[in-house]
ZAMARGU-4260 file (C-alpha; in steps of 0.2 Angstrom, whole numbers, plus 5000, padded with zeros to 4 digits):
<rodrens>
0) 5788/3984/5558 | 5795/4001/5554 | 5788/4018/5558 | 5780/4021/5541 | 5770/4005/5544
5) 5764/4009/5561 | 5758/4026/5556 | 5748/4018/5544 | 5739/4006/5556 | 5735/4019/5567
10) 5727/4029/5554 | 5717/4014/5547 | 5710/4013/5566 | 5705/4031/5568 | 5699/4028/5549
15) 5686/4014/5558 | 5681/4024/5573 | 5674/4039/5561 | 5664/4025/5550 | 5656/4016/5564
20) 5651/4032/5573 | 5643/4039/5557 | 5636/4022/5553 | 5626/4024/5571 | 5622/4044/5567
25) 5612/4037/5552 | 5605/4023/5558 | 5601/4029/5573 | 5593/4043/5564 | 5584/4035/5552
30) 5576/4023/5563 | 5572/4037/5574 | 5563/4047/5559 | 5555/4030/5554 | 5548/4028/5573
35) 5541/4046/5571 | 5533/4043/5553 | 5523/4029/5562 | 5512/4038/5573 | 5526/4042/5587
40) 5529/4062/5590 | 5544/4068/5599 | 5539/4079/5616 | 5549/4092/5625 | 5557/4082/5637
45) 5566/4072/5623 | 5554/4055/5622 | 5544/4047/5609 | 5526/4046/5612 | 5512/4037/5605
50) 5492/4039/5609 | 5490/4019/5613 | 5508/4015/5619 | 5512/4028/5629 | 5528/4040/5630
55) 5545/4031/5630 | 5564/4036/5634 | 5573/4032/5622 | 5588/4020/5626 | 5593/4010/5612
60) 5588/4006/5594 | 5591/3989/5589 | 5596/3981/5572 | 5580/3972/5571 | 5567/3988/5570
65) 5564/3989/5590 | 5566/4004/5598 | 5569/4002/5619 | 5568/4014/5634 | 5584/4016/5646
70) 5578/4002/5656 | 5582/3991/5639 | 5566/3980/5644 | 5551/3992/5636 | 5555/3988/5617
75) 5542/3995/5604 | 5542/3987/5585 | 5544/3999/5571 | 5542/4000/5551 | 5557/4005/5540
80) 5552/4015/5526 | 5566/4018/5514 | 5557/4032/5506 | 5569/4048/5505 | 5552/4059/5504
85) 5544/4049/5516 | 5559/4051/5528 | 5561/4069/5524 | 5542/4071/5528 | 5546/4064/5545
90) 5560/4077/5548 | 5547/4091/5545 | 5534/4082/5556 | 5548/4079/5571 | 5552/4097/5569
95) 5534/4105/5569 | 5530/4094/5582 | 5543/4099/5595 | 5540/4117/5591 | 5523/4114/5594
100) 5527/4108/5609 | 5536/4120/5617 | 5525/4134/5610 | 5511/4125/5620 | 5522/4124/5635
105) 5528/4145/5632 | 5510/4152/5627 | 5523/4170/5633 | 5532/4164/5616 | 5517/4164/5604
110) 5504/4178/5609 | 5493/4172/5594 | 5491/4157/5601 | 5485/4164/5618 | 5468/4151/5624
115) 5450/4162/5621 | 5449/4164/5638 | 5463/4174/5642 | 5465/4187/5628 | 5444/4191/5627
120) 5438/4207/5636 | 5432/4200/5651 | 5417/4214/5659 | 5417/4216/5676 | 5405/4204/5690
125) 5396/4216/5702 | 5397/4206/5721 | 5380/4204/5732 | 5388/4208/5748 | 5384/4223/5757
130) 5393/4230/5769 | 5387/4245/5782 | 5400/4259/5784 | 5403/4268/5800 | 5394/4283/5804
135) 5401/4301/5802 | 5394/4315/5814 | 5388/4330/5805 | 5398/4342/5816 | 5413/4330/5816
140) 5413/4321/5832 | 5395/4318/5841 | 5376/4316/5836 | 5368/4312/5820 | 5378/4310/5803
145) 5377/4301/5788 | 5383/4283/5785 | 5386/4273/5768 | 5381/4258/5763 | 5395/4248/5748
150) 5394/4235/5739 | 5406/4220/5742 | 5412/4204/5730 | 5416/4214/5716 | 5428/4205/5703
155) 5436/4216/5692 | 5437/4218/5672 | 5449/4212/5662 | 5456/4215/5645 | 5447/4231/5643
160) 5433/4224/5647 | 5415/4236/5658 | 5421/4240/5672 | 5411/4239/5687 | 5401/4253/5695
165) 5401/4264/5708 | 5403/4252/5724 | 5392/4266/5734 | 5375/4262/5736 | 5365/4275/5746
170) 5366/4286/5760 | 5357/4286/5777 | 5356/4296/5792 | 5362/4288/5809 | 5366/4294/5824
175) 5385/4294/5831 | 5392/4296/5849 | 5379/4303/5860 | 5383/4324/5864 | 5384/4332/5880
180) 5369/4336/5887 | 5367/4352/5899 | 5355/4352/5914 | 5342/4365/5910 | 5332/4373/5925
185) 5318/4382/5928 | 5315/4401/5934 | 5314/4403/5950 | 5296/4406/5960 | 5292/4417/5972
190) 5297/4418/5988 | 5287/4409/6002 | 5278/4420/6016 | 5293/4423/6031 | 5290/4409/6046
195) 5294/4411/6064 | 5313/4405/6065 | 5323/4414/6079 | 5308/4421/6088 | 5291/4429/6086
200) 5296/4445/6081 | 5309/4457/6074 | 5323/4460/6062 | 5329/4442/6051 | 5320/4432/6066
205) 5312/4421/6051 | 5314/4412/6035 | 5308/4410/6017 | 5311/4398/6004 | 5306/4397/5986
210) 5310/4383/5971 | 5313/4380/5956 | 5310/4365/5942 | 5322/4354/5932 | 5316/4356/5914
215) 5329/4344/5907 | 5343/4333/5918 | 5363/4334/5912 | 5368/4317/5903 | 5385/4313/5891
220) 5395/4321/5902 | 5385/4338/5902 | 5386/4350/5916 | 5374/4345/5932 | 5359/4353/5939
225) 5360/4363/5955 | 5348/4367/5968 | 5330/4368/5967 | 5326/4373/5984 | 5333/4392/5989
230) 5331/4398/6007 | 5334/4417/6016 | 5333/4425/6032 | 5317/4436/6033 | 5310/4450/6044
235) 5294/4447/6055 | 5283/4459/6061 | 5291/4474/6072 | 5293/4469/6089 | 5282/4480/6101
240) 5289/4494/6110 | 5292/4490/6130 | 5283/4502/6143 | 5284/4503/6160 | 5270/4503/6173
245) 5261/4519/6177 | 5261/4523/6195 | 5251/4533/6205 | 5261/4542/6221 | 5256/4548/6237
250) 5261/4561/6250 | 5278/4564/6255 | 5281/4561/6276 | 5295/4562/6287 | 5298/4545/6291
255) 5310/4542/6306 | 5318/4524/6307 | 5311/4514/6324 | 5304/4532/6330 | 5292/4541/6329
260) 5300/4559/6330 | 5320/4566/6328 | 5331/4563/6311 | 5322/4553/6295 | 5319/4554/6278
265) 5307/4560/6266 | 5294/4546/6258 | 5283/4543/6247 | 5270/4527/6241 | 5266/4523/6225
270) 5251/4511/6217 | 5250/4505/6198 | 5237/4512/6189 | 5244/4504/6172 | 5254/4488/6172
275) 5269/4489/6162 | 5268/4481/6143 | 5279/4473/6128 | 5295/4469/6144 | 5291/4485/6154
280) 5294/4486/6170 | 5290/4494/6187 | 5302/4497/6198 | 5300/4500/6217 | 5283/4508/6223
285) 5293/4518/6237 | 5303/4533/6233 | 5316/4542/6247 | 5317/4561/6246 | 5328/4573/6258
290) 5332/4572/6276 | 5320/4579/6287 | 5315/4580/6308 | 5301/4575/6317 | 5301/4586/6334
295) 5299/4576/6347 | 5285/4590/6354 | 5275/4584/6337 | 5284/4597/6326 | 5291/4592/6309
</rodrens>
């Protein structure tokens, strides 16, 4: 066999290979098409499907009209229709119904064909909840204040469509951390009559005391109350003044110690004639004078 001739044989194979692999195109195509005509549609994921039988992968197409899955065992019978316009009605179908499908599968692809429900203005759903808002103090930190009561649960609008109202639905007063609260005291009475203390006369010898009321007590931290008894030293009556006894004195005479005449003294005697008064006091009711002699012939 010369070269010529071997050239020839391998170009009669390769000539072979390309008519059965077009022979299987077609027919594989055909039959598919035909499949398709007969109530089957193709879906996204590359299967024929039928309403009573079911989606199927498609594994082999056999020369009797049977169309099976990969598995070879789930076979399906189908009708060969040699009609070109029937068949190129089929291509048309196929097509529309895989773009059909992934359209449905990619609504982002097709906004016309966007469900009701999604592209409808959509007004908003005012919640029943209510909710109680802490209290705010008038002068920022203590004492009464406002507080707000708000609605809760809203769901909002969507696609342009009413949005919801104010969520605020009144104002009340309330009453916040307690303030300070300052003691608050009476004035102050008189003062009392001055008692006996140190004794029963004289200068700051007695006290007095005088009071007071609480009108309000200190609470939240305000400043406490002080006294409300008050006392001070006081004056009683002026103590009397002292005065000695009054005495009434007799005559002077010589008097001479254990004798009755030579060297004595002067002497007098003296009787009360007013006791003394207020811590007076006496004193001796004999009184000496000068030296003096008593003659011993009864001359002084």
């Amino acid at each position: 066999m010369n070269l010529c001739s071997i050239n020839h044989l391998v170009l009669f194979f390769i000539m072979l290979v390309i008519v059965f692999i077009v022979h299987k195109m077609f027919y594989n195509k055909k039959n598919i098409e035909t499949f398709t005509n007969a109530g089957w549609k193709l879906n996204h994921d590359g299967q024929l499907c039928n309403e009573s039988l079911g989606c199927h992968s498609i594994g082999t197409i056999t020369s009797n009209n049977k169309v099976c899955d990969v598995s070879g065992s789930n076979c399906v019978d189908i009708k060969i229709q040699e009609d070109e316009d029937v068949t190129e009605d089929v291509q048309n179908d196929v097509t529309e119904d895989v773009t059909e499908d992934v359209t449905e599968d990619n609504p982002e692809d097709n906004p016309d064909d966007v469900p009701e429900d999604q592209s409808q203005p959509v007004d908003c759903v005012e919640g029943s909840g209510v909710e109680l808002g802490s209290c705010i103090p008038d002068n920022g930190y203590c004492g009464s204040g406002t507080q707000t009561r708000t609605r809760t649960g809203d769901v909002e609008a969507i696609n342009g469509g009413s949005a919801c109202s104010d969520t605020s639905l009144e104002e009340q007063i309330c009453e916040g951390v307690p303030c300070p609260v300052d003691c608050q005291m009476g004035s102050w009475a008189e003062w009392g009559s001055c008692a006996s203390d140190t004794g029963s006369c004289g200068s700051d010898a007695g006290s007095r005391t005088r009071t007071r009321l609480i009108e309000q007590e200190g609470s939240n931290g305000g400043s406490a109350c002080g006294p409300t008894t008050e006392t001070e030293s006081c004056d009683l009556e002026p103590c009397p003044v002292p005065s000695d006894c009054e005495m009434t004195w007799g005559s002077w005479t010589c008097e001479v110690e254990g004798s009755s005449c030579g060297s004595g003294v002067q002497t007098r005697y003296g009787s009360v004639s007013q006791p003394a008064e207020n811590g007076g006091s006496c004193g001796s009711n004999i009184e000496y004078g000068s030296s003096c002699n008593v003659d011993c012939d009864g001359s002084a």
